[in-house]
N, C-alpha and C positions, 0 to 999 in steps of 0.2 A: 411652371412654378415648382421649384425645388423643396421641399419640408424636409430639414434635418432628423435621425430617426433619432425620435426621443429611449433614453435608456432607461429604464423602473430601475429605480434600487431599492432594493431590500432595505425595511428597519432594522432587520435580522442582520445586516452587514455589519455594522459595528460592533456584534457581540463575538463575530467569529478573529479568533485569534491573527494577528500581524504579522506574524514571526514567516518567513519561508522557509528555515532550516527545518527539512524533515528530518535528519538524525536527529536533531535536537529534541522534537517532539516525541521519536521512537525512544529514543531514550529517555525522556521524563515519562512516559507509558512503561518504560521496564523498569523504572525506578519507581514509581506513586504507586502503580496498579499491575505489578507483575504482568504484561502485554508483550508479547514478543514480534513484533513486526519485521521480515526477513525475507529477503529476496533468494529463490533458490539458486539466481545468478549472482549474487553478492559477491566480490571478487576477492573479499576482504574473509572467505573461508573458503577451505582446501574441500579436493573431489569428495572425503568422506560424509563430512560435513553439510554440501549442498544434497548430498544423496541422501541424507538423513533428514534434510527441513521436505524434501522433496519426497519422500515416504509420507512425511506426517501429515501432509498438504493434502496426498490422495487419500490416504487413511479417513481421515476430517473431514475430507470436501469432494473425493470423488476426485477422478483421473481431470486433467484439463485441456481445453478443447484444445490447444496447440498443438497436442498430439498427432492429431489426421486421424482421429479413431482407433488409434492403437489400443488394447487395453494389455496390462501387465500381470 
């Protein structure tokens, strides 16, 4: 006998926002509450630029495991 697997949903689900554009959400985050959310592959800024979000990242939060252990 087969029993389909039953899914729990959250009550919590219908408070969390609909939208899937995440630029759109990055950017009412850097418009409402000065948030800057930034990929340091973002293709949409130049070498200086990602090597600048990508200092602040380590600076903030520590070197990132992608590295192989590299430290700078």
């Amino acid at each position: 006998m087969k029993i389909p697997n039953y899914q729990y949903r959250c009550p919590l689900g219908r408070l969390q926002p609909q939208t899937t554009d995440l630029d759109a959400i990055k950017e009412r985050g850097w418009r409402d509450q000065h948030i800057l959310v930034v990929s340091e592959s973002d293709e949409r800024l130049d070498f200086v630029e990602r090597e600048f979000v990508k200092r602040i990242g380590q600076r903030l939060y520590g070197a990132s495991h992608k590295q192989g252990g590299r430290h700078d």
